[in-house]
PALO-637379 format. One record per residue (C-alpha): residue number from 1; x, y, z. Coordinates in steps of 0.2 Angstrom, whole numbers, plus 5000, padded with zeros to 4 digits. Layout:
REM residues N
{pos->NUM	px->X	py->Y	pz->Z}
...
END
This chain:
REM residues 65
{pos->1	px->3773	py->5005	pz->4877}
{pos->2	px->3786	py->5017	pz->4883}
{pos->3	px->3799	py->5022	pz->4872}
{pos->4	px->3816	py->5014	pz->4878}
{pos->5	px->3830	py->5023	pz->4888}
{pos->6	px->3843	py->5020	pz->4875}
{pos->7	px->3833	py->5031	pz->4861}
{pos->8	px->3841	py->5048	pz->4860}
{pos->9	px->3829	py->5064	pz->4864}
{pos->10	px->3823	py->5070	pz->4846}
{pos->11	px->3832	py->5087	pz->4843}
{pos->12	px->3826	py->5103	pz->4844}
{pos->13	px->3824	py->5114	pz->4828}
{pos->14	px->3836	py->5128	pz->4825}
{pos->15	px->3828	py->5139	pz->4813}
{pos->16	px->3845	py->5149	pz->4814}
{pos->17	px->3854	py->5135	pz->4805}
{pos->18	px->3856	py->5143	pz->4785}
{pos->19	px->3863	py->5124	pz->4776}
{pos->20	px->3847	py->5118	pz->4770}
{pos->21	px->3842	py->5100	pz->4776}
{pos->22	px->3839	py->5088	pz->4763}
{pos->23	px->3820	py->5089	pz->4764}
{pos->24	px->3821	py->5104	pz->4760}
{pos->25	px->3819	py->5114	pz->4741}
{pos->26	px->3835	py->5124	pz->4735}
{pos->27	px->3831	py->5143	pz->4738}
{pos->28	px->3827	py->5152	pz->4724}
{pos->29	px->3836	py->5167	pz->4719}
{pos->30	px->3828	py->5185	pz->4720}
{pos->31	px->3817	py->5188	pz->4705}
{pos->32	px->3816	py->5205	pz->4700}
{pos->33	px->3799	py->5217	pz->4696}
{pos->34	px->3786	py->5205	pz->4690}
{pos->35	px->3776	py->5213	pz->4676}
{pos->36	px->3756	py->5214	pz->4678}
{pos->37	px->3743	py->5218	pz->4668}
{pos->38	px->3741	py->5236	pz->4675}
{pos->39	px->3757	py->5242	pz->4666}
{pos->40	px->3749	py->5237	pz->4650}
{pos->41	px->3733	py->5247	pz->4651}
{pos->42	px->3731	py->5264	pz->4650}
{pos->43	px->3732	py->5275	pz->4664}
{pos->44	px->3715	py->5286	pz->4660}
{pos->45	px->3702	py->5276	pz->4651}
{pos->46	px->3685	py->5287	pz->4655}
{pos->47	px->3688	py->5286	pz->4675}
{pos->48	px->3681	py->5269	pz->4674}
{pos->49	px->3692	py->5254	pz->4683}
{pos->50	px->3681	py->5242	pz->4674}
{pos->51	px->3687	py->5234	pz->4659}
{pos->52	px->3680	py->5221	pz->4646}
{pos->53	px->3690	py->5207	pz->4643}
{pos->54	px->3691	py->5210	pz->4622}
{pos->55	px->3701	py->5225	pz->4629}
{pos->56	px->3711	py->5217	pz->4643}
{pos->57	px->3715	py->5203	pz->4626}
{pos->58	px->3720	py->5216	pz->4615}
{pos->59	px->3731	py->5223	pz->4627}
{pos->60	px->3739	py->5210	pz->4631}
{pos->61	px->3741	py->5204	pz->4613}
{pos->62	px->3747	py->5223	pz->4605}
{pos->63	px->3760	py->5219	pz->4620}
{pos->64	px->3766	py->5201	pz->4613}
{pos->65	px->3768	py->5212	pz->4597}
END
């Protein structure tokens, strides 16, 4: 079946439009640094960049403290 005459083309999308459409989510403001668990450990630990995970978990505990 072909679509009628009548039917308006669809529209084209205009990336450059900035008002969000309402299918789309609210933008989100800009989040500062995220923390990681790199920042908790210590920086020199015998040159090895393997670590157990009772250490990583007293880590990140001594940092809830």
């Amino acid at each position: 079946m072909f679509p009628a005459e009548s039917e308006p083309a669809p529209r084209a999308f205009d990336a450059s439009a900035d008002e969000p459409r309402e299918w789309e989510p609210e933008r989100e403001p800009e989040m500062g640094e995220v923390p990681s668990v790199a920042e908790l450990m210590p920086e020199n630990k015998g040159g090895d960049d393997d670590i157990s995970l009772d250490d990583l978990l007293d880590e990140i505990i001594k940092a809830g403290e």
